[in-house]
C-alpha positions in Angstrom: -131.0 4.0 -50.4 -129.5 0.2 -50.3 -126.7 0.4 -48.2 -123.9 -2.2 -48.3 -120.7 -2.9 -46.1 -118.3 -5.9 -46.4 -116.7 -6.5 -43.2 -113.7 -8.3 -42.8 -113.7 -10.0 -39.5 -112.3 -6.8 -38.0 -113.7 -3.8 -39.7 -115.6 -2.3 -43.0 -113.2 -2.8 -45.9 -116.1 -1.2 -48.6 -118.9 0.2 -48.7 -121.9 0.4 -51.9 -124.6 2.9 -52.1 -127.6 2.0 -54.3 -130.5 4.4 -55.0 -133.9 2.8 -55.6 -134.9 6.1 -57.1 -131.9 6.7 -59.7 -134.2 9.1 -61.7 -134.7 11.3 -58.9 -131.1 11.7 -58.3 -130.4 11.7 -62.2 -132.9 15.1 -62.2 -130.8 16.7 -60.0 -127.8 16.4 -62.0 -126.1 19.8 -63.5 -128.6 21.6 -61.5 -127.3 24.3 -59.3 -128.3 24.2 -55.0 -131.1 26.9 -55.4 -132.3 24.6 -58.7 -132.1 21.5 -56.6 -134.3 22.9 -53.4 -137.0 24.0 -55.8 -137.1 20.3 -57.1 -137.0 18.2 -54.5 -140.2 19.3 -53.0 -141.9 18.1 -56.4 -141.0 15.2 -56.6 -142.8 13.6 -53.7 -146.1 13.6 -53.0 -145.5 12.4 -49.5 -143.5 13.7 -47.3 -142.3 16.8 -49.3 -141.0 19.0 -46.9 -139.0 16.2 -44.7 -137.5 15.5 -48.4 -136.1 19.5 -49.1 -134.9 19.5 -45.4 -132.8 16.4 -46.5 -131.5 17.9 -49.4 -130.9 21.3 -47.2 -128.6 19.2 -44.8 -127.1 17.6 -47.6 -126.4 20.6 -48.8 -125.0 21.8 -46.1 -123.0 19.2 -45.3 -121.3 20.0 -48.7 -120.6 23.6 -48.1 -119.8 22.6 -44.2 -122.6 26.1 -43.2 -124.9 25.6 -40.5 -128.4 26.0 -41.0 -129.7 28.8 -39.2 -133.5 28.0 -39.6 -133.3 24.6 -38.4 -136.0 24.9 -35.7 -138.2 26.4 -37.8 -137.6 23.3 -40.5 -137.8 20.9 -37.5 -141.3 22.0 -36.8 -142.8 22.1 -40.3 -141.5 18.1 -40.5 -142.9 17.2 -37.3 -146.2 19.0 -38.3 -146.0 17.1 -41.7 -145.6 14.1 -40.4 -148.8 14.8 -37.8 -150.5 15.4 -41.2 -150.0 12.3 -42.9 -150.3 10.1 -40.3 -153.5 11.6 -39.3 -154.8 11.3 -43.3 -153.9 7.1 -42.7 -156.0 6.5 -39.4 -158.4 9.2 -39.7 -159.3 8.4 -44.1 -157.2 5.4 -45.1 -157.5 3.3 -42.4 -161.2 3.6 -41.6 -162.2 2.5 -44.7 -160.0 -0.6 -45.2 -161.6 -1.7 -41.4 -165.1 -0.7 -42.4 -165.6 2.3 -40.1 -166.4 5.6 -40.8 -163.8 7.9 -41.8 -162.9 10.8 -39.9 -163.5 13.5 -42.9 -165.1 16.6 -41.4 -162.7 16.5 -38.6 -159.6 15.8 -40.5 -160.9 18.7 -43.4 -160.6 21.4 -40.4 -157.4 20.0 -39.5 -155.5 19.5 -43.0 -155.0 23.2 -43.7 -153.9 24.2 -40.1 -151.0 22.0 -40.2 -150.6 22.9 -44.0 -149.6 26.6 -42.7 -148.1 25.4 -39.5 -145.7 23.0 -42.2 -145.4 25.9 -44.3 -143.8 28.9 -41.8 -147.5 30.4 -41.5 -146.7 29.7 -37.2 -149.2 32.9 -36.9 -152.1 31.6 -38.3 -151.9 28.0 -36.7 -153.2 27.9 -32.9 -151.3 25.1 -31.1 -152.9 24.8 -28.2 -156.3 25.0 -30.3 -155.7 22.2 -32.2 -154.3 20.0 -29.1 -157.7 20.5 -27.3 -159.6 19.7 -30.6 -157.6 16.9 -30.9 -157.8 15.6 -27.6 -161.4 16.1 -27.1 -162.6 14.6 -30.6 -160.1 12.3 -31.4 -157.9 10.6 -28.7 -160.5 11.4 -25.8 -158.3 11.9 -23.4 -155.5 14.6 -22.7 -152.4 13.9 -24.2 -151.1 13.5 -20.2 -153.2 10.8 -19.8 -152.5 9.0 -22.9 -149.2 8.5 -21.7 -150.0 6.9 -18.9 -151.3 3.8 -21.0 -147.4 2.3 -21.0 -148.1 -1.3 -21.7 -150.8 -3.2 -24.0 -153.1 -4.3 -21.3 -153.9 -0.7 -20.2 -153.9 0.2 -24.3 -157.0 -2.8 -24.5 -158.9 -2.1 -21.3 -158.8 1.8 -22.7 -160.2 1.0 -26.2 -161.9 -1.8 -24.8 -164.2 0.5 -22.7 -163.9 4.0 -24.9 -166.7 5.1 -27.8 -164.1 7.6 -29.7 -162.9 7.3 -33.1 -159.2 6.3 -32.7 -160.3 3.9 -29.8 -162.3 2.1 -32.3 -159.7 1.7 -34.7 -157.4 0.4 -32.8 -159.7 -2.3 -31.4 -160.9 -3.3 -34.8 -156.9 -3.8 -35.3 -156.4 -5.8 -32.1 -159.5 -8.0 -33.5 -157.1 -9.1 -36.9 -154.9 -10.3 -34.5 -151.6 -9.7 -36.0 -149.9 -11.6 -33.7 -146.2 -10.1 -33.4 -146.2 -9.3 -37.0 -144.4 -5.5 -37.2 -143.1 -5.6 -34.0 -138.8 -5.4 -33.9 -136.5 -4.9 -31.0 -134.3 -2.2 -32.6 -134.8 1.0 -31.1 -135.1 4.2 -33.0 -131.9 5.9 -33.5 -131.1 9.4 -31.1 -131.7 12.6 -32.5 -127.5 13.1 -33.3 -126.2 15.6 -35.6 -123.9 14.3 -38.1 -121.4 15.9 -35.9 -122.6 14.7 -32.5 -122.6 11.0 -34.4 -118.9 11.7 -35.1 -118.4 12.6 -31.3 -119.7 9.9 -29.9 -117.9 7.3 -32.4 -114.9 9.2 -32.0 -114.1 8.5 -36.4 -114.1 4.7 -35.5 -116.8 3.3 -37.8 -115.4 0.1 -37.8 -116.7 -0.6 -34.5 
């Protein structure tokens, strides 16, 4: 979405909303809310179920319900998410830097966190997979990867260690991107569209 506000000096006088993806929304059209959550999924290859949780809370936000399952939905995003990113530095990645990609490991991991995305929490071992990915991937326990808080202790850790994600990130740090990516906006709080409207108070022209 291109978003657009003309401010006056003192506050937003209008507002425009552009979709980049007008076909998508023009697919939707006539379609009734149980119609639209079956399509939304499909129409993105990436990403799907972040995508129908969108359209839930739209949704929602329409009929003014709660969503009673959010929890559950939060968790199959987050293990989405885990997914792809994992596909682009354990497949994608590697290959672009010429290093070996990840394949075997990622092949075990791919249809855990399809279940876990999916509901299937019973058949998707947490802990498991944390120690799997720990020991053959990060090298380190998540507790100690946390302690690397600044970009010195990030180079003298990849600079030193033999495992894969190590190695990618020093072949990165070789290309020297300079400050390239970086950006000094912080990533927005978790808010609810209500708790947004809390702490605003209903003055968006501030």
């Amino acid at each position: 979405l291109v978003l657009k506000l003309v401010w006056d000096g003192r506050s937003v006088v209008s507002t425009e909303i552009r979709s980049t993806r007008p076909m998508a929304a023009q697919m939707l059209n006539g379609k009734t809310p149980a119609q639209v959550m079956q399509i939304v999924p499909l129409l993105f290859g990436v990403c799907g179920r972040a995508q129908s949780a969108a359209a839930g809370a739209a949704l929602q936000g329409a009929r003014r319900t709660r969503d009673k399952t959010g929890a559950a939905k939060e968790r199959a995003i987050v293990c989405e998410s885990i997914r792809e990113h994992l596909w682009d530095m354990m497949l994608s990645w590697p290959k672009m830097l010429g290093l070996e990609p990840q394949e075997k490991i990622y092949a075990g991991w791919h249809p855990l966190l399809s279940k876990h995305s999916t509901g299937m929490i019973g058949e998707f071992d947490v802990a498991a997979f944390l120690h799997e990915f720990e020991l053959n991937y990060l090298g380190m326990t998540v507790a100690e990867w946390r302690l690397l808080d600044n970009y010195s202790a990030m180079q003298n850790w990849w600079g030193k260690a033999q495992n894969p994600l190590a190695k990618l990130l020093a072949k990165l740090d070789e290309m020297k991107f300079g400050d390239q990516g970086l950006s000094g906006i912080w990533l927005l709080p978790s808010w609810s569209a209500v708790e947004a409207q809390q702490v605003c108070g209903g003055r968006w022209d501030v």
